[in-house]
MMTF fields as JSON, N, C-alpha, C and O atoms, coordinates in Angstrom:
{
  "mmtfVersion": "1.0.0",
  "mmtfProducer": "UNKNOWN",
  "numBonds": 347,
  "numAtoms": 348,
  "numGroups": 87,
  "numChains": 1,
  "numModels": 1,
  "chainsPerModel": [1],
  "groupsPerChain": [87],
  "chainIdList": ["A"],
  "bondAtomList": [4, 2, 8, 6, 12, 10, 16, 14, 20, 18, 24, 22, 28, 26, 32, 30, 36, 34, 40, 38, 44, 42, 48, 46, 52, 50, 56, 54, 60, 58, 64, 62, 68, 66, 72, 70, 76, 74, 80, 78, 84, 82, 88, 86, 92, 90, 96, 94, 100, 98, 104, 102, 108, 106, 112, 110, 116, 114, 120, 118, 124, 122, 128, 126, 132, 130, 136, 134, 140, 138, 144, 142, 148, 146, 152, 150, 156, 154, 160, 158, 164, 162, 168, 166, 172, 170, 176, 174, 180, 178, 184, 182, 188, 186, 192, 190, 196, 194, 200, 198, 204, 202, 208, 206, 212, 210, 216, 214, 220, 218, 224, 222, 228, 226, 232, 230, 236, 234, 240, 238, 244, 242, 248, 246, 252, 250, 256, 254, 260, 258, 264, 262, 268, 266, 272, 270, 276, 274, 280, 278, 284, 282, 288, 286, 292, 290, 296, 294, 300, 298, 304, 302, 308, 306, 312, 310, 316, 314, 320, 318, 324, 322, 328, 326, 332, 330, 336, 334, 340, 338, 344, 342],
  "bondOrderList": [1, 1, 1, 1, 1, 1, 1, 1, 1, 1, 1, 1, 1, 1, 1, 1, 1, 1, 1, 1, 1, 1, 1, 1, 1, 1, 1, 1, 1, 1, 1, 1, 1, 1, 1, 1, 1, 1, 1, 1, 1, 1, 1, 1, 1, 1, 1, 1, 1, 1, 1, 1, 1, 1, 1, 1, 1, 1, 1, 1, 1, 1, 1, 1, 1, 1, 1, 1, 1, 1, 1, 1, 1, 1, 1, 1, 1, 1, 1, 1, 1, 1, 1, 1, 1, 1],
  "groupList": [{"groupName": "UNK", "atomNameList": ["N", "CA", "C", "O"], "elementList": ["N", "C", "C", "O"], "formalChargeList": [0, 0, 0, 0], "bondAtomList": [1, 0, 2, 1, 3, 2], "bondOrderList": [1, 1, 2], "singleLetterCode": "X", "chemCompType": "L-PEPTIDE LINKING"}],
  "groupTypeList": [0, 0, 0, 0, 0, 0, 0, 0, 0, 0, 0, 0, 0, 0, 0, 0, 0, 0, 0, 0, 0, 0, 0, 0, 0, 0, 0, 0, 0, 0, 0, 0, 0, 0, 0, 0, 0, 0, 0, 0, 0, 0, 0, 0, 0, 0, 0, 0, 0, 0, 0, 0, 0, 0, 0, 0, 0, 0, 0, 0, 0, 0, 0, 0, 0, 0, 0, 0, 0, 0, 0, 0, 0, 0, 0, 0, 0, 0, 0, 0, 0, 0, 0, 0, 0, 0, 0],
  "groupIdList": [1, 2, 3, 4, 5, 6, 7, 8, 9, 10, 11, 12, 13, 14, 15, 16, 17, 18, 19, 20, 21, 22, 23, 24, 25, 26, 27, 28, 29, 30, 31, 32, 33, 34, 35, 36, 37, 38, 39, 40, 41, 42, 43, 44, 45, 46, 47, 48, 49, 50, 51, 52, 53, 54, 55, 56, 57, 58, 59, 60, 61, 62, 63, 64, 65, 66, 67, 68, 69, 70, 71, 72, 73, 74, 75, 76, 77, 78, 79, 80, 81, 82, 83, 84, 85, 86, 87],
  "secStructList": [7, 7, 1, 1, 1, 1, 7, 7, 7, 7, 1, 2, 2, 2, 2, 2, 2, 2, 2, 2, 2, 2, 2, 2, 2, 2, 1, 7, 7, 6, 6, 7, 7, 7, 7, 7, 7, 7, 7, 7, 7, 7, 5, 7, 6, 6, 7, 4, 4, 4, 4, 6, 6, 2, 2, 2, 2, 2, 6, 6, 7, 7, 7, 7, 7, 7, 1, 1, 7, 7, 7, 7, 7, 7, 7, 5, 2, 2, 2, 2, 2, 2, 4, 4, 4, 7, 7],
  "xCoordList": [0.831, 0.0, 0.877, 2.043, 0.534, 1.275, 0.133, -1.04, 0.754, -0.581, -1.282, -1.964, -1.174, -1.747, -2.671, -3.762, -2.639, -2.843, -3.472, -2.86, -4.573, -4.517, -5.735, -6.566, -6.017, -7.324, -7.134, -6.363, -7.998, -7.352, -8.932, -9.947, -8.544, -9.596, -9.648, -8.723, -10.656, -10.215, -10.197, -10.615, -9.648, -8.943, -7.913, -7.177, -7.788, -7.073, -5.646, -5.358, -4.559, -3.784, -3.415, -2.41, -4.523, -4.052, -4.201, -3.584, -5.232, -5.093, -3.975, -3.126, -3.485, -1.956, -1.003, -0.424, -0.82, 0.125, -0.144, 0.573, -1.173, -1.535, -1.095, -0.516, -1.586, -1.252, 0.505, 1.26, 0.71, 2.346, 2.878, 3.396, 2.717, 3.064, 3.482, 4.603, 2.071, 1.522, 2.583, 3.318, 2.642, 3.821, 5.631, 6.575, 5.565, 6.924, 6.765, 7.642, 5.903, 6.736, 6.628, 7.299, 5.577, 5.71, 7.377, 7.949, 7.705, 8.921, 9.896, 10.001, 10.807, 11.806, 12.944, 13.014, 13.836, 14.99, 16.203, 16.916, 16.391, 17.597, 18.352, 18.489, 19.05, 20.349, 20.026, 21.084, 19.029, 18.745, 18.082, 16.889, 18.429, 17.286, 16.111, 16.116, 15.253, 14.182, 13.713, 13.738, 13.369, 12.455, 11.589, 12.032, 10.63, 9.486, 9.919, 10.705, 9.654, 9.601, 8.336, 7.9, 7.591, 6.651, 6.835, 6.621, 7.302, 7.989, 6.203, 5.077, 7.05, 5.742, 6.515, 7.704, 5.952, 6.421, 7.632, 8.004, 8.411, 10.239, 10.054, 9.465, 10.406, 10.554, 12.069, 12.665, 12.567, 14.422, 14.183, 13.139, 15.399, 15.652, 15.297, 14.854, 15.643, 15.122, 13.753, 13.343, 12.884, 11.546, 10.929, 9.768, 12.086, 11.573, 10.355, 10.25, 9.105, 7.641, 7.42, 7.108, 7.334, 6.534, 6.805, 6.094, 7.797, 8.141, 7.378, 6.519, 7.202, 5.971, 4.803, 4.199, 4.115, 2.791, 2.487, 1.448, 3.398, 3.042, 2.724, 1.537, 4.08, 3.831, 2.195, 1.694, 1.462, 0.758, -0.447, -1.498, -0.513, -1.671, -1.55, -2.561, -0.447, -0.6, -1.464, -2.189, -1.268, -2.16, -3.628, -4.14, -4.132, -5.134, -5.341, -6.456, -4.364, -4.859, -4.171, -3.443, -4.667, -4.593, -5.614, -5.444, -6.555, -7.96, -8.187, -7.52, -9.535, -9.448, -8.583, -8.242, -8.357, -7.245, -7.427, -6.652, -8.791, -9.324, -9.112, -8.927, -9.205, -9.263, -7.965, -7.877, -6.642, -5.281, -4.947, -3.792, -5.969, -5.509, -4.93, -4.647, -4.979, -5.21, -3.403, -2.594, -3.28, -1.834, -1.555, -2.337, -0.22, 0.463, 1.431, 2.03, 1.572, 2.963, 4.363, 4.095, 5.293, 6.376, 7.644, 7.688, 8.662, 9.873, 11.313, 11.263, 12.462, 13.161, 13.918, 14.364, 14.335, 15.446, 16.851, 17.663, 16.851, 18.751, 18.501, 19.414, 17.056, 16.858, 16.666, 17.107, 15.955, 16.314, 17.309, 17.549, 18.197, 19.847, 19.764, 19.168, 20.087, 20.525, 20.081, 20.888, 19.093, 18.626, 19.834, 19.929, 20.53, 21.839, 22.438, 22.843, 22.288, 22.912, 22.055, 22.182, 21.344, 19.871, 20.745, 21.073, 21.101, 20.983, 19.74, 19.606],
  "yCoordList": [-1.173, 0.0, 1.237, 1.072, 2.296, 3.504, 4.5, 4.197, 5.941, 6.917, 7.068, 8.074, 6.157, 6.31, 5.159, 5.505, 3.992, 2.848, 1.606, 1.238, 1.476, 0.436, 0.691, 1.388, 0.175, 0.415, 1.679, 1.721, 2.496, 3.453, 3.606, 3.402, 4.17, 4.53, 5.614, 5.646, 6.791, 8.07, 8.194, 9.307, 7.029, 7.126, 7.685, 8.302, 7.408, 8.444, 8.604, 9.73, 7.377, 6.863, 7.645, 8.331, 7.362, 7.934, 9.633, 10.264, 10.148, 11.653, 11.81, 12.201, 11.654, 11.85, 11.928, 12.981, 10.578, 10.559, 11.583, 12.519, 12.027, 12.867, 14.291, 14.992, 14.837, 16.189, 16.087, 16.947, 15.589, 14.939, 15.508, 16.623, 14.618, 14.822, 16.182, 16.509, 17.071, 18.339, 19.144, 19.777, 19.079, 19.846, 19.623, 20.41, 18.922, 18.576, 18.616, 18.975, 18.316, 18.886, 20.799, 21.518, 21.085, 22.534, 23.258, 24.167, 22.769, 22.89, 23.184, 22.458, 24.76, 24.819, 24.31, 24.302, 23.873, 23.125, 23.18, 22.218, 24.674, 24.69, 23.769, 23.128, 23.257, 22.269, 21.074, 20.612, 20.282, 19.787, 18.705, 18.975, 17.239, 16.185, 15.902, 15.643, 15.989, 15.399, 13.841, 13.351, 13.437, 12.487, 11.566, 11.072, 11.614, 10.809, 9.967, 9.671, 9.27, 7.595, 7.542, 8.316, 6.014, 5.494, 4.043, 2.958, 4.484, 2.956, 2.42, 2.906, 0.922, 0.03, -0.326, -0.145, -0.617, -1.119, -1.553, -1.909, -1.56, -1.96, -3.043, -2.896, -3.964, -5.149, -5.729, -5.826, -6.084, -6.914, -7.899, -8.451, -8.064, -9.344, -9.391, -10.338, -7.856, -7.449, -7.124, -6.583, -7.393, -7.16, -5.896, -5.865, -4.568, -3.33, -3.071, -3.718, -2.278, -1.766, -2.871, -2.446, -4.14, -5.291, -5.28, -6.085, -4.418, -4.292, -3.14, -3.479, -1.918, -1.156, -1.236, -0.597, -1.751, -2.471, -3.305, -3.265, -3.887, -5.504, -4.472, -4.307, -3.351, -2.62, -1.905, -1.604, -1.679, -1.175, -2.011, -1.379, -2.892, -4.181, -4.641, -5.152, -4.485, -4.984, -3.851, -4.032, -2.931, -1.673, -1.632, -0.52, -2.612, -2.274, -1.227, -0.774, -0.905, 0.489, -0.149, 0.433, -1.43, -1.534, -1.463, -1.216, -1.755, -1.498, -2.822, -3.781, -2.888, -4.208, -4.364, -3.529, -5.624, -5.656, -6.797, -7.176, -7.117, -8.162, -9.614, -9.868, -10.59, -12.139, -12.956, -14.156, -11.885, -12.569, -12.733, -12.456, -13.276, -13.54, -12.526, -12.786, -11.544, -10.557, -9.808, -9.547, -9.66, -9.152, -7.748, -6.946, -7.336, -6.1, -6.416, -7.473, -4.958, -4.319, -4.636, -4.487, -4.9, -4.576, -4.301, -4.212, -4.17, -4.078, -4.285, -4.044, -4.776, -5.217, -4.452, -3.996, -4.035, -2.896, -2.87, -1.95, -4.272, -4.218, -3.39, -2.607, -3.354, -2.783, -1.36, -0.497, -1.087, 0.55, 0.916, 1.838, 0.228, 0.747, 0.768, 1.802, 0.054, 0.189, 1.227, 1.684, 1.848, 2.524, 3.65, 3.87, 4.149, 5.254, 4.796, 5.543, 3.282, 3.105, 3.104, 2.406, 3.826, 3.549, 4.863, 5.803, 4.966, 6.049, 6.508, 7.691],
  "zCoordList": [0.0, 0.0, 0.0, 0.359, -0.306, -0.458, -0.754, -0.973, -0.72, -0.84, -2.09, -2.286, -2.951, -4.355, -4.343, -4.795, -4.014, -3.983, -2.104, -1.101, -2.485, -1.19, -0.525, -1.108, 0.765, 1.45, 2.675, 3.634, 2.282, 3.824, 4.043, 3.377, 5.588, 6.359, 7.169, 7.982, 7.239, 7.739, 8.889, 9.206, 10.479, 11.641, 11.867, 11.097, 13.367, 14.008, 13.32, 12.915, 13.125, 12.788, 11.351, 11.167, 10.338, 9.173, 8.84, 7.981, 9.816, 9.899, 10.493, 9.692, 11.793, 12.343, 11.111, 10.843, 10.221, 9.454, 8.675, 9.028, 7.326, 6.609, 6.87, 6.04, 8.716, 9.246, 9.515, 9.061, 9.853, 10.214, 8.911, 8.854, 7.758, 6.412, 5.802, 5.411, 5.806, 5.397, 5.777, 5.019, 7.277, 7.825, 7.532, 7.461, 7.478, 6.979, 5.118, 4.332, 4.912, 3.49, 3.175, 2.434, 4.033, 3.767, 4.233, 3.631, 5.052, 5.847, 4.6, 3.612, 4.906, 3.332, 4.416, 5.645, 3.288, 3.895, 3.04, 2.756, 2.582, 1.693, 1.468, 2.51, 0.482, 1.079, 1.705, 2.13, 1.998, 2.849, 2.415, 2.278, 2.053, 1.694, 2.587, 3.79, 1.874, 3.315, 2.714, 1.585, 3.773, 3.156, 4.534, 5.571, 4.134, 5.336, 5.317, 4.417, 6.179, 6.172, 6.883, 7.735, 6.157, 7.35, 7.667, 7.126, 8.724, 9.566, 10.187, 10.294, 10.5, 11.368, 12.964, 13.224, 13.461, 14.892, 14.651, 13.533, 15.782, 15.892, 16.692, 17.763, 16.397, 16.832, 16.693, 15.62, 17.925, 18.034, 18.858, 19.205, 19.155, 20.298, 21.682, 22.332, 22.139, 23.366, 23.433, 24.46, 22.395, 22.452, 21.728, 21.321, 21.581, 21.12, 21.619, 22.661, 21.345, 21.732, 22.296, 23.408, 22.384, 22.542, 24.284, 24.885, 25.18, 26.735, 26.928, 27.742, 26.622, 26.72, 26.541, 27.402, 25.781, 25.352, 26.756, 27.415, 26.96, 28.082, 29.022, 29.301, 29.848, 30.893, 30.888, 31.971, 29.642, 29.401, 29.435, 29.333, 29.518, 29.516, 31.191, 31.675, 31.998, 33.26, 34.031, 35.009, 33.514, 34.625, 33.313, 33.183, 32.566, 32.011, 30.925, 30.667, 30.377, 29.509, 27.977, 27.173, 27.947, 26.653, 25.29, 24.096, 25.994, 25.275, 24.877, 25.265, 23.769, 23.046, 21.744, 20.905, 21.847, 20.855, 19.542, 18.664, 19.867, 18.804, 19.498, 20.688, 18.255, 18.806, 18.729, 18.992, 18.204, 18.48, 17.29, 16.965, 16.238, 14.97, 13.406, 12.236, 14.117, 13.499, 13.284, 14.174, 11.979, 11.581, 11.566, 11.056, 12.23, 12.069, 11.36, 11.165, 10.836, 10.208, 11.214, 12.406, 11.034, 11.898, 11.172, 9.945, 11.945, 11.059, 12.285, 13.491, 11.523, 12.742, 12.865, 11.811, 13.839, 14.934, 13.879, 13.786, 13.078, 12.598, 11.454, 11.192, 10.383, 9.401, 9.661, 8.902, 10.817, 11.398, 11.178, 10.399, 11.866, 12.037, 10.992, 10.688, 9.915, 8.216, 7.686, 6.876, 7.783, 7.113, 6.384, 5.176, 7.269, 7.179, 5.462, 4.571, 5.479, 4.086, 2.861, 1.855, 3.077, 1.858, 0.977, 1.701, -0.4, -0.683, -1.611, -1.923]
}
């Protein structure tokens, strides 16, 4: 999926990204590459988000979260790091 293409839905999630967006590309930046990224959850060895989330489900404030079967986006912590070599 990408912004030309795919299923979207006008929640919280994709207005954030959209207003997020707006602002940063209005942004002048002489000299300056920009470029967004839209990352998915960080996931490594040590767990990444997946140790905040838990802390966040023991005091209850996780909400509902569906029936388990249900797929996310993620991406792994070593490909973060890499990123520096993308040109």
């Amino acid at each position: 999926m990408d912004e030309y293409n795919g299923e979207f839905h006008d929640d919280f999630s994709v207005q954030v990204c959209q207003r997020w967006e707006s602002v940063f590309n209005r942004q002048e930046t002489p000299r300056t590459r920009k470029i967004a990224l839209r990352m998915a959850i960080v996931l490594g060895p040590q767990g990444g988000v997946m140790e905040p989330y838990m802390n966040l489900l023991k005091f209850g404030l996780g909400g509902h979260q569906g029936s388990g079967k249900q797929k996310f986006s993620w991406v792994h912590i070593a490909d973060v790091a890499g990123i520096s070599n993308i040109s």
